[in-house]
N, C-alpha and C positions, 0 to 999 in steps of 0.2 A: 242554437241549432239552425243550421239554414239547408231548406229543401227547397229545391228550383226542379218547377212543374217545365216540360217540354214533351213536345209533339210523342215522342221516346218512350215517356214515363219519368221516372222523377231521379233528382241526383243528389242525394246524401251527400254532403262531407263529413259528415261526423262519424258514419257507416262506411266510409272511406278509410280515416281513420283509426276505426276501432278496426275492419278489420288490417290492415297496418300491425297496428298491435299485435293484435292474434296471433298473426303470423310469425311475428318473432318470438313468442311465447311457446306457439307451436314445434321452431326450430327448437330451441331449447330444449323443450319435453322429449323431441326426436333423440335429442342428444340422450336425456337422463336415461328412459326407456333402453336406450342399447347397454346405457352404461349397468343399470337395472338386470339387463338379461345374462349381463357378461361377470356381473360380481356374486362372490361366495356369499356375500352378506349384506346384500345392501338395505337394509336396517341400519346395520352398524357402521357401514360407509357415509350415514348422509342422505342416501339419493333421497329415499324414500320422500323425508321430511324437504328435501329440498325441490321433490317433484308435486310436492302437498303447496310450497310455499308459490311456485309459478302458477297452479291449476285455482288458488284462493283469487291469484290476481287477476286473472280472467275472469273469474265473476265480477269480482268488482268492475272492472271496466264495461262489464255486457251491461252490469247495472246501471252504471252509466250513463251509456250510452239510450236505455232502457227511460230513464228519467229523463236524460235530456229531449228525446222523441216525446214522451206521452205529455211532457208539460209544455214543447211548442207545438203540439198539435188541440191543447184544452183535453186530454183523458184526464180523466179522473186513477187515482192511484189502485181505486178497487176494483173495476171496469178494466185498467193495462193488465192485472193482476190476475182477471177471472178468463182473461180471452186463451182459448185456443193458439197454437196446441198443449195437447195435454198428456201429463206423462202417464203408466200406466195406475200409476193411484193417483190420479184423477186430480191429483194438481195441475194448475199450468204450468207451462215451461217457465216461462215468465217470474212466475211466482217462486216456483223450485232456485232460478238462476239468483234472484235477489234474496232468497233466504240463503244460500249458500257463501254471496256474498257479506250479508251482514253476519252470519256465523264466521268467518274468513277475517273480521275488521273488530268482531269484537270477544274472539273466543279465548282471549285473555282474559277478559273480565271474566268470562261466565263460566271459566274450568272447573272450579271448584264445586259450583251447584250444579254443573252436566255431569260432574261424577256422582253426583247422589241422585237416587232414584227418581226423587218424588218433584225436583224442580221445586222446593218448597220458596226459595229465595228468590225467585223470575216474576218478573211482571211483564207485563204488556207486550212491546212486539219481540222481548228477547225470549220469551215463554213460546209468542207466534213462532217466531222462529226456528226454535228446537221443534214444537210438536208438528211445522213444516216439513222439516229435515228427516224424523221421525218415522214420516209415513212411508221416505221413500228406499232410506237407509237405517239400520242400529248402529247409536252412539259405537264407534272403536275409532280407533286410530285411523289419520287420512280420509275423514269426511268428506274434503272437497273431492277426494278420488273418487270415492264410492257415490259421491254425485251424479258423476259424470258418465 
């Protein structure tokens, strides 16, 4: 990560390029969303899950990008985590984006014990993760939407 301090205020490249990204993801979504509005089914068309699989990969990248900022600036991962702002249950945004993300990267492993109630089979941050998720959305289909 490199940030160049000037007279100005500061110049990201890496927040250059995420948002880069974004924007093409965003075109995308622009596209699904019409296609979305305009189909009898689209469940059964595809969109849905394929407007699920663009909205996963934006978390990833925010997280990213998220990681590459707070480890060259020396934060700590619970301190990036806990900062403002904050959504209305009182997670951080921050927080909210990177469980979304690691729900997005690793919700193949974990479908089997998110369909059962009790998470009896989770440990540590993929347990974090769900009761993250949890506060702000109920488990259904298209997570990363109901994210957002």
């Amino acid at each position: 990560m490199t940030i160049v301090k000037s007279d100005d205020g500061y110049a990201d490249g890496d927040f250059s390029l995420l948002g880069r990204h974004l924007r093409l993801l965003d075109l995308e979504l622009i596209r699904l969303n019409a296609a979305i509005a305009a189909s009898n089914d689209p469940e059964t068309d595809g969109l849905c899950d394929t407007a699920e699989y663009f909205i996963g990969h934006g978390f990833v990248a925010i997280q990213r990008y998220i990681t590459a900022t707070r480890t060259g600036l020396g934060i700590r991962m619970a301190e990036a985590f806990d900062a403002p702002p904050m959504t209305k249950s009182g997670l951080s945004l921050a927080a909210a984006i990177n469980a979304g993300a690691n729900y997005w990267k690793h919700m193949e492993e974990w479908i089997e014990t998110i369909n059962k109630s009790d998470y009896a089979d989770l440990r540590g941050s993929a347990l974090k993760t769900l009761k993250q998720i949890e506060v702000i959305t109920p488990w259904v289909e298209y997570t990363c939407f109901n994210l957002t």
